[in-house]
C-alpha angles and dihedrals in degrees: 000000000000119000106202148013090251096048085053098040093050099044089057089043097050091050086056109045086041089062110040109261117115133006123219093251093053085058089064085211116151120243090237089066101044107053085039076068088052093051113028118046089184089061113102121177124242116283084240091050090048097051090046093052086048092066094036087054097041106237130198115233084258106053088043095058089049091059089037089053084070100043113113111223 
């Protein structure tokens, strides 16, 4: 099991980049965020900017409710 929403989030992400995919700045992620993420594994986005970023970096149904799971309403 995942422990946090940035173990989940990079290990879609990485995948990604990794790939092909996507790029960072496709994400259209801030670079706040992101290195909050780095730095901070207690740290999870907003449910709005998870759902956006799902979109940006093309999710399946599947990875995004992995990331939503962790959303806070």
């Amino acid at each position: 099991m995942i422990k946090s929403f940035a173990a989940a989030f990079f290990r879609i992400y990485d995948r990604k980049i990794t790939s092909g995919e996507i790029t960072f700045s496709q994400t259209g992620m801030k670079k706040e965020d992101f290195t909050k993420l780095c730095t901070d594994q207690s740290y999870v986005l907003p449910r709005t900017e998870i759902e956006r970023l799902c979109n940006a970096m093309k999710l399946t149904s599947e990875e995004a409710q992995t990331l939503l799971q962790w959303a806070q309403d």
